[in-house]
Every structure is written in C-alpha cells, then in structure tokens.
MOPAC internal coordinates of N, CA, C and O (Angstrom, degrees):
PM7 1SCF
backbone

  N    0.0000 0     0.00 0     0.00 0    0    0    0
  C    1.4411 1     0.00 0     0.00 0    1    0    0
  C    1.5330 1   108.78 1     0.00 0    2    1    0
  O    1.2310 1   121.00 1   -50.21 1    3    2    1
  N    1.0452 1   115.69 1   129.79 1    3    2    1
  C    1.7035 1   119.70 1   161.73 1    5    3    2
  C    1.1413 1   140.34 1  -114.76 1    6    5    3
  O    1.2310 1   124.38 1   -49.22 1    7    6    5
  N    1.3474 1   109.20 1   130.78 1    7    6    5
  C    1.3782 1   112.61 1  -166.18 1    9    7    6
  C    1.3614 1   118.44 1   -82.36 1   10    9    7
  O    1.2310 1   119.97 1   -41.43 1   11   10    9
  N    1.6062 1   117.67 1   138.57 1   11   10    9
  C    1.1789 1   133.02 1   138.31 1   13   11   10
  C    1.4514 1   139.82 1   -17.70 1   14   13   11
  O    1.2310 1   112.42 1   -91.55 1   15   14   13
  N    1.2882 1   131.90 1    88.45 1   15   14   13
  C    1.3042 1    88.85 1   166.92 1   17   15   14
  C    1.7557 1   138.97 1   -91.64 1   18   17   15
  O    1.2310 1   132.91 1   -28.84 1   19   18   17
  N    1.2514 1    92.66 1   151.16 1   19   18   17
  C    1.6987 1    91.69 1  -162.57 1   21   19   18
  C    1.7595 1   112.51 1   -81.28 1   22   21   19
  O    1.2310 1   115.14 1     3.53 1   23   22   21
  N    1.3343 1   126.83 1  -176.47 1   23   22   21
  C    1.3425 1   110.10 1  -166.03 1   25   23   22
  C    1.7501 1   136.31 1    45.50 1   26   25   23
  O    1.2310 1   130.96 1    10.74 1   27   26   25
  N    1.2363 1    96.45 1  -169.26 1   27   26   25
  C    1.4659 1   101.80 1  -156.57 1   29   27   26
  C    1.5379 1    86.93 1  -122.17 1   30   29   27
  O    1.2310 1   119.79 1   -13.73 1   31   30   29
  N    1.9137 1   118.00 1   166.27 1   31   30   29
  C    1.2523 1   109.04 1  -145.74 1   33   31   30
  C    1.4624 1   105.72 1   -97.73 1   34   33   31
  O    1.2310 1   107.10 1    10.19 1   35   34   33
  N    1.0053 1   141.63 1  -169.81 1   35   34   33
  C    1.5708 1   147.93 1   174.79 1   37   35   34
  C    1.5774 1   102.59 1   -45.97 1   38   37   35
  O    1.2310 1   126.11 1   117.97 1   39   38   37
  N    1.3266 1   105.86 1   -62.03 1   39   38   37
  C    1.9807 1   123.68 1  -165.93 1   41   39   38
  C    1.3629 1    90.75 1   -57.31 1   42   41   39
  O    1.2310 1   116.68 1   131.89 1   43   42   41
  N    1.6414 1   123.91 1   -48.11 1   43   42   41
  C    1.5283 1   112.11 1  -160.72 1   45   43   42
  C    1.7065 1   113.00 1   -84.50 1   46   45   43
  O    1.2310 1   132.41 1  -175.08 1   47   46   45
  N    1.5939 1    93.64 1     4.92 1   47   46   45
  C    1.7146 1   100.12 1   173.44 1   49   47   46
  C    1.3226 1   100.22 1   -66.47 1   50   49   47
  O    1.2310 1   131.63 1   101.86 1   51   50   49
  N    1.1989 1    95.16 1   -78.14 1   51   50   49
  C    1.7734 1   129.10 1  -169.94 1   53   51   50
  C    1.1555 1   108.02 1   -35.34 1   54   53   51
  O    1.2310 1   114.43 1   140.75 1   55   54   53
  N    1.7679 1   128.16 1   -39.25 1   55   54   53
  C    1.1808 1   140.29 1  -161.37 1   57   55   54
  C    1.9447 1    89.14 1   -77.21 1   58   57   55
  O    1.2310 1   121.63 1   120.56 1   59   58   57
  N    1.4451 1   114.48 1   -59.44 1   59   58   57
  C    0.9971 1   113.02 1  -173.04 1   61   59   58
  C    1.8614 1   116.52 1   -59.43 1   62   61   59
  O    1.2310 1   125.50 1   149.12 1   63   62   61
  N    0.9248 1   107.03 1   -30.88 1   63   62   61
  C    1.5721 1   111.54 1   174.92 1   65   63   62
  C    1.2183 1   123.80 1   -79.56 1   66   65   63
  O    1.2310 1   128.51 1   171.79 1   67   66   65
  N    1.3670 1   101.21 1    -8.21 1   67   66   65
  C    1.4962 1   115.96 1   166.55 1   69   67   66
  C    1.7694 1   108.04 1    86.47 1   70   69   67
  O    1.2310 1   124.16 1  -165.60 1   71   70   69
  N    1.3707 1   109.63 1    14.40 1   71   70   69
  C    1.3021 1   115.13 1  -174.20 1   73   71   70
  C    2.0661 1   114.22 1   -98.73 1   74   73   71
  O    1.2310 1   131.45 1   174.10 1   75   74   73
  N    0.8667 1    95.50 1    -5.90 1   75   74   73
  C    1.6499 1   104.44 1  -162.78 1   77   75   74
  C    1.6150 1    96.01 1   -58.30 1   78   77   75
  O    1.2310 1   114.70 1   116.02 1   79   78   77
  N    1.4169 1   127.65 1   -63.98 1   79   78   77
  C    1.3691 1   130.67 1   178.24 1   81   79   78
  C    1.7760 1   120.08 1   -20.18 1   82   81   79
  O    1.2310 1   134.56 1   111.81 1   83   82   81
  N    1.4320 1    89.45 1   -68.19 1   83   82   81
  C    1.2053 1   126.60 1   144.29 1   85   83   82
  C    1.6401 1   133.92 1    11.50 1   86   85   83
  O    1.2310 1   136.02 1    87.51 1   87   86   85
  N    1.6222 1    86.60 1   -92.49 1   87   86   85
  C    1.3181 1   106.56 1   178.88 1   89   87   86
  C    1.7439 1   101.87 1   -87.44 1   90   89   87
  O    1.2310 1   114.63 1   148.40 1   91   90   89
  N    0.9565 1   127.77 1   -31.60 1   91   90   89
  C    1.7584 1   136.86 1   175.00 1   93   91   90
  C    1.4712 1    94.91 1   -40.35 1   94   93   91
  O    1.2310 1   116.45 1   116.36 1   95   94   93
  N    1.5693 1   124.35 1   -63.64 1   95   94   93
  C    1.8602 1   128.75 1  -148.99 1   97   95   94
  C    1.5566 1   101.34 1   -81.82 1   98   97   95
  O    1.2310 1   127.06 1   143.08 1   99   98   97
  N    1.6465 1   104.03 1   -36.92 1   99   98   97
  C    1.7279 1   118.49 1   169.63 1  101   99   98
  C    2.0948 1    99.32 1   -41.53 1  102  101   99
  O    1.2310 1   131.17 1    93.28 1  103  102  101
  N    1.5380 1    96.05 1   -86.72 1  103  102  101
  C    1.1864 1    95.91 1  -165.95 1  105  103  102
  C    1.7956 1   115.89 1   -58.57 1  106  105  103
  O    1.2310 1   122.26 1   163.55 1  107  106  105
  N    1.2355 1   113.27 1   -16.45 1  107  106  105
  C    1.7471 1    99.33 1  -171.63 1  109  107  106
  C    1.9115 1    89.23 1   -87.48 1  110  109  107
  O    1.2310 1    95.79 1   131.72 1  111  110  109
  N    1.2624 1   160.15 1   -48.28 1  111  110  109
  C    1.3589 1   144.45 1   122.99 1  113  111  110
  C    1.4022 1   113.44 1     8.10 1  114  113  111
  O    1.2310 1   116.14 1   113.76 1  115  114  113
  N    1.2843 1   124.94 1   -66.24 1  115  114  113
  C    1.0016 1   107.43 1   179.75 1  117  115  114
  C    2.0684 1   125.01 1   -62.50 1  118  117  115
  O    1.2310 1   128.52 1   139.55 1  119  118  117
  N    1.1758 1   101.19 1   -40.45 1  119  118  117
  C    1.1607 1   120.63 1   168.43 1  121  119  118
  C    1.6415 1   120.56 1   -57.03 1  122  121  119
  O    1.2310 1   126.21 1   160.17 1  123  122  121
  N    1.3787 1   105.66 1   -19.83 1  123  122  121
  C    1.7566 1    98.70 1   175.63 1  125  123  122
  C    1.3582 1    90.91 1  -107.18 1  126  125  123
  O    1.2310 1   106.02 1   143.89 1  127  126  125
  N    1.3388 1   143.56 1   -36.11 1  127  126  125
  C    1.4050 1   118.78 1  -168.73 1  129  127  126
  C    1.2850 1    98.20 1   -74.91 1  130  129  127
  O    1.2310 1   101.94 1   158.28 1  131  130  129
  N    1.4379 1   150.60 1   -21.72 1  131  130  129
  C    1.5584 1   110.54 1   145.66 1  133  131  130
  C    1.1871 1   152.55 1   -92.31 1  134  133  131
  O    1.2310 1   124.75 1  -165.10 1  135  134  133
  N    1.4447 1   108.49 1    14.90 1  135  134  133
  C    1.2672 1   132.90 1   143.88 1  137  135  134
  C    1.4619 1   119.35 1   -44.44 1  138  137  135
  O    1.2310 1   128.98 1   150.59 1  139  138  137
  N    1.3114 1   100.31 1   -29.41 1  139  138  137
  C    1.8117 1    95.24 1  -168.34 1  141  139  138
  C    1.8353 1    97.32 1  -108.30 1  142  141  139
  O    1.2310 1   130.52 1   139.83 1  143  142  141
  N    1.5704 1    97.32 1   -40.17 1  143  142  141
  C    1.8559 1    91.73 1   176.28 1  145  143  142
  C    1.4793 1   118.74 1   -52.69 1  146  145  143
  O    1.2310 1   127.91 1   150.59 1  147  146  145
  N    1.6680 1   102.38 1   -29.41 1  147  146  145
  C    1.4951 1    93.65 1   175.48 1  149  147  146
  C    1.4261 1   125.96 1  -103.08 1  150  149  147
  O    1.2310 1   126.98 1  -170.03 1  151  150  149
  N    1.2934 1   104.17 1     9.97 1  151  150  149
  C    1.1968 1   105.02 1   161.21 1  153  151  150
  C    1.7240 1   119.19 1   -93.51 1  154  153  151
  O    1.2310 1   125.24 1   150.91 1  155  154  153
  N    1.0895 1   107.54 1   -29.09 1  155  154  153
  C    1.8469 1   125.30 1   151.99 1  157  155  154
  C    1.3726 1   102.53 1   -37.22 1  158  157  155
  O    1.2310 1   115.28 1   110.39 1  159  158  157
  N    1.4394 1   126.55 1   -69.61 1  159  158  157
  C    1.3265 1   135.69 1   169.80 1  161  159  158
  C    1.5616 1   114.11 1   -26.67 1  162  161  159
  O    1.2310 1   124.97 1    96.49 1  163  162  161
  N    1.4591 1   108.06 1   -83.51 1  163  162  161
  C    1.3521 1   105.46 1  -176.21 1  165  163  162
  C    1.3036 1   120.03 1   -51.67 1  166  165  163
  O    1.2310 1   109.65 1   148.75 1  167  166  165
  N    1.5525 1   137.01 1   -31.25 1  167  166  165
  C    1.0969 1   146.83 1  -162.80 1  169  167  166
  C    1.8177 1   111.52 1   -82.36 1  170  169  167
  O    1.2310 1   134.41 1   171.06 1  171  170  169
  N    1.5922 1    89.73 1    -8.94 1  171  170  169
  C    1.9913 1   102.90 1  -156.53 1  173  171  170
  C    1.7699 1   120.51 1    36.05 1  174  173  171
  O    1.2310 1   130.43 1  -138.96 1  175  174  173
  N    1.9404 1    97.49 1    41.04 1  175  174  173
  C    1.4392 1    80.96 1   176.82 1  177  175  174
  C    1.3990 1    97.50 1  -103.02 1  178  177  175
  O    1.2310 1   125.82 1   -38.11 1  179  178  177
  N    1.7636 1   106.43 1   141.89 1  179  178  177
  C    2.0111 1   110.37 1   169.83 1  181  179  178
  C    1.1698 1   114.29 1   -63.79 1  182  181  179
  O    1.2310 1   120.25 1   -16.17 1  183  182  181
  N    1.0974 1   117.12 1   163.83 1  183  182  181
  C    1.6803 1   123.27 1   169.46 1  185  183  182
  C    1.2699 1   112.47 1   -49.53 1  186  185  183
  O    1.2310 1   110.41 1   148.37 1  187  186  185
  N    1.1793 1   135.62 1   -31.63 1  187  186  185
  C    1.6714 1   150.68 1   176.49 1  189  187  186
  C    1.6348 1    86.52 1   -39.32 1  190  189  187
  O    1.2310 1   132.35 1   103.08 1  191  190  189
  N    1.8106 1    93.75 1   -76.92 1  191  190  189
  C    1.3834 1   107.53 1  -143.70 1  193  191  190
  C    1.2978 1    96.92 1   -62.39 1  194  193  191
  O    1.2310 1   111.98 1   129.45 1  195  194  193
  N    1.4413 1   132.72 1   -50.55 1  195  194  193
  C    1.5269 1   143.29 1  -178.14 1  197  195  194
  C    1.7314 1   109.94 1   -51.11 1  198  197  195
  O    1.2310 1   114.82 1   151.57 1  199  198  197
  N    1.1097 1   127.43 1   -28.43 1  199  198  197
  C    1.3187 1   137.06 1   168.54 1  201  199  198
  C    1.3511 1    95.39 1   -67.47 1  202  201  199
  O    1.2310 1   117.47 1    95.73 1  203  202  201
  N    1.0590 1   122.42 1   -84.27 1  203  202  201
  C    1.5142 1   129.75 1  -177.92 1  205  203  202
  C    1.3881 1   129.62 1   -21.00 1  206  205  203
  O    1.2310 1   132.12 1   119.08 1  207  206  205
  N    0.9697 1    94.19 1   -60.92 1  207  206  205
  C    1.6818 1   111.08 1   156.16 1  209  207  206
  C    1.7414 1   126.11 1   -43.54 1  210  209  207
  O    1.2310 1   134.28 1   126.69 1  211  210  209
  N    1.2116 1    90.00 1   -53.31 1  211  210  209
  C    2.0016 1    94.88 1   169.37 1  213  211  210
  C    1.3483 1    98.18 1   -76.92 1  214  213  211
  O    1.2310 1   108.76 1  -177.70 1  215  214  213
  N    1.1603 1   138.64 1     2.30 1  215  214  213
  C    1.7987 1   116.94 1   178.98 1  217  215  214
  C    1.9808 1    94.32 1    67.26 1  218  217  215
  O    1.2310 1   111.63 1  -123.35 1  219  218  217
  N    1.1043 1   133.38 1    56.65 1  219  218  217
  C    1.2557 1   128.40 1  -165.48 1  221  219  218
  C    1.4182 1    98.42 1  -153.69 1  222  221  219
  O    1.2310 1   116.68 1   -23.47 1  223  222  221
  N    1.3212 1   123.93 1   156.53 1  223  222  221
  C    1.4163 1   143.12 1   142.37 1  225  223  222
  C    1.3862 1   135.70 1   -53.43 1  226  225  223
  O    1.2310 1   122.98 1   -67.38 1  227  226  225
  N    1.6253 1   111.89 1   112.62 1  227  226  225
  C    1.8809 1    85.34 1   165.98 1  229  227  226
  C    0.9365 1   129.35 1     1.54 1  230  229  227
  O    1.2310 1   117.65 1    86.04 1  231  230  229
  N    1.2418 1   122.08 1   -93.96 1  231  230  229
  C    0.9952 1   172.74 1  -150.43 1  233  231  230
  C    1.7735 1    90.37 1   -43.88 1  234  233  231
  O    1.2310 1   128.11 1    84.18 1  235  234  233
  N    1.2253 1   101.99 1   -95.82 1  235  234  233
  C    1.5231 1   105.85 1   159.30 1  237  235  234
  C    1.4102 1   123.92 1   -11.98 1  238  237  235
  O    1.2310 1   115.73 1   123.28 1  239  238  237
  N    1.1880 1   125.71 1   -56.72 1  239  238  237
  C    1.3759 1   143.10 1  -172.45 1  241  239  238
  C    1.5545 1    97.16 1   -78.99 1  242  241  239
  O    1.2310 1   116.00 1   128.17 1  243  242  241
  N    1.1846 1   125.20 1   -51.83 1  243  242  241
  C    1.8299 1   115.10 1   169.43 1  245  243  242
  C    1.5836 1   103.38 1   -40.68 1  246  245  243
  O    1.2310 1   122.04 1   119.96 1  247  246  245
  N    0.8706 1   113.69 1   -60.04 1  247  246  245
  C    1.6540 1   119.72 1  -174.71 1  249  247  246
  C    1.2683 1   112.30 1   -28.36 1  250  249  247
  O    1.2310 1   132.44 1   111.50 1  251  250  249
  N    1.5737 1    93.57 1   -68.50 1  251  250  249
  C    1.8039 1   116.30 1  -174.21 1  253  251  250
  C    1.7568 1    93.37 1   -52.12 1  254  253  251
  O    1.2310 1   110.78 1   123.39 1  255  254  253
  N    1.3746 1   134.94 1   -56.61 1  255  254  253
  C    1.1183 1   122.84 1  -148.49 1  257  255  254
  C    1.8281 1   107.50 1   -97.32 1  258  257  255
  O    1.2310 1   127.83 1  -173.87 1  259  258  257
  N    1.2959 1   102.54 1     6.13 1  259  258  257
  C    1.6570 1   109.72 1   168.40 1  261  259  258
  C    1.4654 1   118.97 1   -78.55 1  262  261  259
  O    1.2310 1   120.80 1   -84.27 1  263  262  261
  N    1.2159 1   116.08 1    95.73 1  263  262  261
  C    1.9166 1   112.35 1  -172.88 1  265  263  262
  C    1.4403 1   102.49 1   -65.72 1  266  265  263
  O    1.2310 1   111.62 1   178.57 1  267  266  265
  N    1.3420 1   133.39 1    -1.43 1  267  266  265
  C    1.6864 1   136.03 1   148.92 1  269  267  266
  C    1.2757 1   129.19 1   -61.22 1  270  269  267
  O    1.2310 1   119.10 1   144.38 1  271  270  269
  N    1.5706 1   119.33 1   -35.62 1  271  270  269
  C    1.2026 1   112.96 1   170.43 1  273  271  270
  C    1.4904 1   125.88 1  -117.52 1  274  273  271
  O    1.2310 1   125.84 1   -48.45 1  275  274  273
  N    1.4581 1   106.37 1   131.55 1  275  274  273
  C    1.3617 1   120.87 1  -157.15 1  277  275  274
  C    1.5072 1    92.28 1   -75.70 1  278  277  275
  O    1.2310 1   113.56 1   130.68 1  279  278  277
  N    1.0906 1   129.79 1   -49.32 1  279  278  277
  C    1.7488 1   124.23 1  -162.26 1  281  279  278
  C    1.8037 1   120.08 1   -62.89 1  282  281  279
  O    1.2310 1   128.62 1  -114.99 1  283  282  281
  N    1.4338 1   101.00 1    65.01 1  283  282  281
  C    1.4120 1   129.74 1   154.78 1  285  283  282
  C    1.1748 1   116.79 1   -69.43 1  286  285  283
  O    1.2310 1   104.05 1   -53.98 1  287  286  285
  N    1.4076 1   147.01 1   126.02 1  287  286  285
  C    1.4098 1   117.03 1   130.19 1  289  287  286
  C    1.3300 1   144.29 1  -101.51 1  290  289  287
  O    1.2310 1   108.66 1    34.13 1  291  290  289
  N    1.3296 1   138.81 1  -145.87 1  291  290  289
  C    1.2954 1   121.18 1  -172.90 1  293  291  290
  C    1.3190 1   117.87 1  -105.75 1  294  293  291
  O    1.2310 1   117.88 1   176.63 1  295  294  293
  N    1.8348 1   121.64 1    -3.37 1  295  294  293
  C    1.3689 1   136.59 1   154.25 1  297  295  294
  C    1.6039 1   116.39 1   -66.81 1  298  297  295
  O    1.2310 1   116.16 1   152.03 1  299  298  297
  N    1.0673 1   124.89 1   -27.97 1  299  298  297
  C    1.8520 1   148.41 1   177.05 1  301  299  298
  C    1.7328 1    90.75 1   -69.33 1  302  301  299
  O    1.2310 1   130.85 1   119.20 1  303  302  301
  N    1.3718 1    96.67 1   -60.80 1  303  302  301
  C    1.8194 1    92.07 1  -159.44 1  305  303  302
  C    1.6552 1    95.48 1   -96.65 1  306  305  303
  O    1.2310 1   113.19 1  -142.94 1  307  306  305
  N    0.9247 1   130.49 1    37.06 1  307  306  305
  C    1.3530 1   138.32 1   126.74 1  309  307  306
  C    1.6994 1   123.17 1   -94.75 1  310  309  307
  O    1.2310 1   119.37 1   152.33 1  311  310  309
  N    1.0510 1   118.80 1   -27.67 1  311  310  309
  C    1.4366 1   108.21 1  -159.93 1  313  311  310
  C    2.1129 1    77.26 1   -95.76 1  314  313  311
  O    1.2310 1   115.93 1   163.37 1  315  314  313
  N    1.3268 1   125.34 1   -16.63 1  315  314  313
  C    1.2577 1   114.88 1  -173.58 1  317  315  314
  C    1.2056 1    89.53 1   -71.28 1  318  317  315
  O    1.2310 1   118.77 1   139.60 1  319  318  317
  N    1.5249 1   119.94 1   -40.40 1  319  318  317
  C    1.8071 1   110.93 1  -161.97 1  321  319  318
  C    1.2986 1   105.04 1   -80.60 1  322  321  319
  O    1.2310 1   108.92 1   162.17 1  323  322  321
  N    1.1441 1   138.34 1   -17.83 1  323  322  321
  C    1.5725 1   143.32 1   169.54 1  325  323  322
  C    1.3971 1    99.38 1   -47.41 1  326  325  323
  O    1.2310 1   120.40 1   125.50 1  327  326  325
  N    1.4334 1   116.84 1   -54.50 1  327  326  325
  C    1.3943 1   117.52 1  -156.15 1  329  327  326
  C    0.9645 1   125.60 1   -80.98 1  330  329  327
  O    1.2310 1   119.50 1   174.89 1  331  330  329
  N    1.4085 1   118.56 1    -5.11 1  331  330  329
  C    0.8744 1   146.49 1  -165.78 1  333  331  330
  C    1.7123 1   119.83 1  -102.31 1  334  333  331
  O    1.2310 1   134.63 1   169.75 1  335  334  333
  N    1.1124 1    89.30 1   -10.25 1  335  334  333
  C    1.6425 1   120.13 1  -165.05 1  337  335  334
  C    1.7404 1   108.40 1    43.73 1  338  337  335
  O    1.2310 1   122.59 1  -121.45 1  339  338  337
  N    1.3679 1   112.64 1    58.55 1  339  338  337
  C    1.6341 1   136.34 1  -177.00 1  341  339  338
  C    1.1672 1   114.07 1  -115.72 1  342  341  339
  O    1.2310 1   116.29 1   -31.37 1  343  342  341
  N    1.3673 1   124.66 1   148.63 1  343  342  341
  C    1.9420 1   113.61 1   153.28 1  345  343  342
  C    1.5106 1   110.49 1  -102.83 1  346  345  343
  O    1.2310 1   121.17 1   -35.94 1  347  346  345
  N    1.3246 1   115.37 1   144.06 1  347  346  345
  C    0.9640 1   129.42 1   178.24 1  349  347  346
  C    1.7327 1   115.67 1   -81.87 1  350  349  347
  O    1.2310 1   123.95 1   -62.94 1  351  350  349
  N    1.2740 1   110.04 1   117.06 1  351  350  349
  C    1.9167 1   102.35 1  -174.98 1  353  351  350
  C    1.6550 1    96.76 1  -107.08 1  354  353  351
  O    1.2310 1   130.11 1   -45.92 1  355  354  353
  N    1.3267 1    98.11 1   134.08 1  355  354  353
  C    1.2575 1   107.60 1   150.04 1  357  355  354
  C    1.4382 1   127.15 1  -138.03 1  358  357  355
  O    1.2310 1   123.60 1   -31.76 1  359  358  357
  N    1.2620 1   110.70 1   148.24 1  359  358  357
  C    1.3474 1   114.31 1  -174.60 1  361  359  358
  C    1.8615 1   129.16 1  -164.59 1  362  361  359
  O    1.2310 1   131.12 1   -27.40 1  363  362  361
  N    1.4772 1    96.15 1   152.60 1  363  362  361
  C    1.7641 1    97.16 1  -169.56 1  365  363  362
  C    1.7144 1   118.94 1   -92.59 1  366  365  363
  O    1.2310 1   115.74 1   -55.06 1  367  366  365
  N    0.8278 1   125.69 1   124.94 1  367  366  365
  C    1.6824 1   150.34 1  -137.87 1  369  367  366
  C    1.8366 1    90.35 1  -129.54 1  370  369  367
  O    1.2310 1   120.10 1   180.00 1  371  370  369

C-alpha cells in the first residue's frame, strides 16, 4: 500500500505565512559563509590574513562569516571571492 502524502509542502507553508523570502536569503547566507570558512580552512588563511586580502576589516569579515547576519552585500562577497581566487555566481531561478 502507498501512502499519500497529506498536506501542502514546507515552501508552500512558509510561502503562506509569508515567511518563505525570508527563510530562502537566511539559509542561502548561511550557505556562503561556509563556503568561504571552509575554504579559509583549507587554505589555513586567519581572518587577519583573509581580511587583508579583501582590502577589508575584521570586523567586516566577522559579518561576512556570521550565518546570523543577513546584511552582506554583493561587493563584500566579491572581494571574499577575489580572495579566494573564486568567481562569485549569482543568479535568478
């Protein structure tokens, strides 16, 4: 016998609660700041040196690598992907 599933899906919750936007910029944020910590990782460069490299601040670079704070932009996560010697893709889906 196979089951059904009942209800409507996670996205069309969120969508309805008005949260989907939301939670979409949360998790893809979350998903590049460890994209870049672990690429920090493999590279063994510190935040010093990885700051340094973007022409940027600590400080700045905490930001970028906090999956809490959304206020990234897309000049930040370029000069991260510069440093990285990466390209940065973005794109609308």
């Amino acid at each position: 016998m196979k089951k059904k599933h009942l209800g409507s899906s996670f996205d069309n919750f969120l969508q309805t609660e008005r949260l989907l936007e939301t939670a979409t910029a949360t998790a893809t944020k979350r998903i590049i700041a460890y994209q870049i910590a672990k690429e920090m990782k493999r590279r063994r460069l510190t935040k010093v040196a990885m700051a340094t490299r973007m022409k940027t601040s600590r400080a700045a670079l905490d930001r970028l690598l906090d999956p809490d704070n959304p206020s990234v932009t897309i000049g930040t996560l370029e000069k991260a992907a510069t440093a990285l010697n990466r390209r940065l893709k973005v794109e609308l889906r």
